[in-house]
SELUM-911287 format. One line per 5 residues: their letters; for each residue x, y, z of N, C-alpha, C. Coordinates in nm, 3 decimals, decimal comma. Example, Ala and Ser with C-alpha at 12.3 -4.5 7.8 and 13.67 -1.06 7.14 Angstrom:
# SELUM-911287
as) 1,319:-0,569:0,780:1,230:-0,450:0,780:1,320:-0,330:0,780; 1,285:-0,225:0,708:1,367:-0,106:0,714:1,290:0,003:0,787
END
This chain:
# SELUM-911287
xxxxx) 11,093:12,957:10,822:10,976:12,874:10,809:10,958:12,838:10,661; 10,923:12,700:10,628:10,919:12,674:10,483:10,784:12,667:10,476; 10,740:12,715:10,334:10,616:12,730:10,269:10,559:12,617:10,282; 10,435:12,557:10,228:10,357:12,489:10,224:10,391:12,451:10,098; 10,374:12,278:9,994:10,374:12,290:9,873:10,245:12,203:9,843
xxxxx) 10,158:12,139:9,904:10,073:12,062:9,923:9,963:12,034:10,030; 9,818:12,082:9,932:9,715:12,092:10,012:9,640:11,987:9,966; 9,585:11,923:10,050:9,496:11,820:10,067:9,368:11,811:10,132; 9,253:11,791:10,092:9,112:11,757:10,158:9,011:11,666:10,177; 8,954:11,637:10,254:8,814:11,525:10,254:8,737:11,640:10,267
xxxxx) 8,652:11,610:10,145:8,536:11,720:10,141:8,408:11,674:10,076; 8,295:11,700:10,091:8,153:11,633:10,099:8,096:11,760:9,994; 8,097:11,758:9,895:8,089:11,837:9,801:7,935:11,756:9,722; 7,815:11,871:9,720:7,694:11,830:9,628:7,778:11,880:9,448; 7,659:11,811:9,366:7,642:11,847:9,228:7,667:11,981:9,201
xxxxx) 7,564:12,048:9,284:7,519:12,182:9,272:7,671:12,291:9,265; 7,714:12,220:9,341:7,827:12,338:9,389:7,965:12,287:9,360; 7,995:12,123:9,299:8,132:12,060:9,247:8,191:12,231:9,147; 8,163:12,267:9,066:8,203:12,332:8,970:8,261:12,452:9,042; 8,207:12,529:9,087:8,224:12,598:9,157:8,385:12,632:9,235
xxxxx) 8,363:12,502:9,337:8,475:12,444:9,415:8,587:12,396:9,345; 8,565:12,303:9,264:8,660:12,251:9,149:8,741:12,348:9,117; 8,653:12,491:9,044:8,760:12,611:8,987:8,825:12,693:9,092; 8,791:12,677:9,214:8,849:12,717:9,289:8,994:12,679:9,334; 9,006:12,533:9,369:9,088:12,445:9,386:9,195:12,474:9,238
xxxxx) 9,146:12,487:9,157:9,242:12,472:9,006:9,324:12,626:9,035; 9,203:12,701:9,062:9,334:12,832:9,081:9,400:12,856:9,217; 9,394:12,764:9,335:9,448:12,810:9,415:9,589:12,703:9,359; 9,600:12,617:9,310:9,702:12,561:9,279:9,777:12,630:9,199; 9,736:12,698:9,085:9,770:12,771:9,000:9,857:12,906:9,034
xxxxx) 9,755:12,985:9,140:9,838:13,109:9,177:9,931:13,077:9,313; 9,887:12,979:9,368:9,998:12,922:9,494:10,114:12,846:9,457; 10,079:12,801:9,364:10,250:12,685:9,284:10,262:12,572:9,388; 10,103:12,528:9,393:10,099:12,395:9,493:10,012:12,278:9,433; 10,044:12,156:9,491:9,962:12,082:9,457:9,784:12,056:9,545
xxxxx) 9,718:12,104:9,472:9,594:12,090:9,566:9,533:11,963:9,544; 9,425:11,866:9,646:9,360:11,720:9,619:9,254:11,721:9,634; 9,158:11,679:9,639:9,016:11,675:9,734:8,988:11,519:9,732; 8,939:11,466:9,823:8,872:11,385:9,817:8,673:11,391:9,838; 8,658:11,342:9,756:8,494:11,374:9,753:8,432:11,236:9,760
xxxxx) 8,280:11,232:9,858:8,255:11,151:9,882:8,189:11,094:9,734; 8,158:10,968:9,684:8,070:10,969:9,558:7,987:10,868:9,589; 7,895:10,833:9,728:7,803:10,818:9,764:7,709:10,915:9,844; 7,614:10,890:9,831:7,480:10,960:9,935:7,546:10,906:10,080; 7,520:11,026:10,173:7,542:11,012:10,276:7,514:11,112:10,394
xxxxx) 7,411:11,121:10,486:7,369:11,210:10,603:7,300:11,269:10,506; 7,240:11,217:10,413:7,138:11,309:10,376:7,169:11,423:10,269; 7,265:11,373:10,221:7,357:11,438:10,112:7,392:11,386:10,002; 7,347:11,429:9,871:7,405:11,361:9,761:7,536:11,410:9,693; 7,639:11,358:9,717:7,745:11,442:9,698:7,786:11,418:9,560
xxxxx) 7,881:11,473:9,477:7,927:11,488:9,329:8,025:11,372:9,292; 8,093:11,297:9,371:8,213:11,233:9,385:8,339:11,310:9,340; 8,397:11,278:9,180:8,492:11,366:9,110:8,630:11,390:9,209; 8,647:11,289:9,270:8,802:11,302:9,349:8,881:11,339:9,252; 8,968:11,454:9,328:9,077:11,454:9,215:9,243:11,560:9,263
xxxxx) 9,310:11,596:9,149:9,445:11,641:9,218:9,447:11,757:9,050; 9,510:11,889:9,186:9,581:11,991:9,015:9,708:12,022:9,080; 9,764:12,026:9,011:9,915:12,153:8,990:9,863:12,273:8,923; 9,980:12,334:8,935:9,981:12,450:8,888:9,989:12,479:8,741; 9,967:12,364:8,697:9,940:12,336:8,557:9,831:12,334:8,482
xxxxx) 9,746:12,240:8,583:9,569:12,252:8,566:9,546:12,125:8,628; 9,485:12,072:8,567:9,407:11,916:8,653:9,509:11,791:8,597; 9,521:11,712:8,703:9,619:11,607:8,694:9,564:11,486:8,641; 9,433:11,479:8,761:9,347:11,348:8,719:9,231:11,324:8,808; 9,135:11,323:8,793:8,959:11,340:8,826:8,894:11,186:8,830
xxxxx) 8,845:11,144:8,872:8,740:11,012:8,947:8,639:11,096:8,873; 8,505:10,970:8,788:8,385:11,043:8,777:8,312:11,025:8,888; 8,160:11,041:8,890:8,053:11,093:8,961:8,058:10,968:9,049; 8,066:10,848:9,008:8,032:10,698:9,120:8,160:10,623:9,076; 8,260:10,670:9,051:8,371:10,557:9,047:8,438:10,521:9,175
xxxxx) 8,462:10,445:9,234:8,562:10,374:9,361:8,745:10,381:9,298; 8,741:10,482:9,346:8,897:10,475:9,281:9,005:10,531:9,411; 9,140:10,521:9,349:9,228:10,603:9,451:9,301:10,661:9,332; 9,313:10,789:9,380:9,388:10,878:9,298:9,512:10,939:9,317; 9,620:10,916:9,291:9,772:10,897:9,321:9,829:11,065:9,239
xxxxx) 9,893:11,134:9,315:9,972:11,247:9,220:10,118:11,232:9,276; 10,255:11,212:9,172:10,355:11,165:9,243:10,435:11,336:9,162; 10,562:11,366:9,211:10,656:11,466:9,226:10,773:11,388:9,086; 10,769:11,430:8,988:10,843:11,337:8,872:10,935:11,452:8,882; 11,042:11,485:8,907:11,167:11,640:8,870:11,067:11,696:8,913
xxxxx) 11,029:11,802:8,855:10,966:11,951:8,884:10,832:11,930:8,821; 10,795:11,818:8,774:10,640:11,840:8,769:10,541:11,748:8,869; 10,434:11,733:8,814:10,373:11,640:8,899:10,270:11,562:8,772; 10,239:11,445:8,825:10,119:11,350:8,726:10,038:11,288:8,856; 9,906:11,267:8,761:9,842:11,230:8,856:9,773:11,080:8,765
xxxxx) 9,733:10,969:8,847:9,701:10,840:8,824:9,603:10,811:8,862; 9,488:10,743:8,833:9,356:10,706:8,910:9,350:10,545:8,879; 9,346:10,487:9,028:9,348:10,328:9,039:9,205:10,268:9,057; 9,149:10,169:8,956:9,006:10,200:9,033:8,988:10,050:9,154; 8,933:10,041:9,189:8,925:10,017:9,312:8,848:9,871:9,289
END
């Protein structure tokens, strides 16, 4: 069975708790040797004000982050053995 090298999410993440989650995500990439993503909503929605801050890490640290209300898409590509990450805005 082959490992996993890439985790990905849609996740509805408030202000309150982005930081939190964020450092979480940075070290599971870190001690897993994966690429982790999130997508975060960065509008209000069901009654939720969410953080936006889409973004992608390696095991390196953070690739590349969306702020709080940007419309973007955020791209992380496999270059040899590392990874980069790109933010397109929208």
């Amino acid at each position: 069975m082959e490992a996993c090298d890439t985790h990905i999410a849609g996740v509805l993440v408030t202000s309150s708790g982005y930081d939190e989650d964020a450092a979480a995500m940075e070290r599971y990439a870190r001690d897993l040797n994966m690429l982790v993503g999130i997508s975060n909503h960065n509008q209000s929605t069901g009654g939720w004000s969410s953080a936006g801050k889409s973004a992608f890490w390696s095991n390196t640290g953070l690739l590349a982050r969306a702020d709080e209300t940007q419309n973007a898409l955020i791209l992380a590509e496999k270059l040899g053995n590392h990874w980069v990450g790109e933010i397109f805005e929208i």
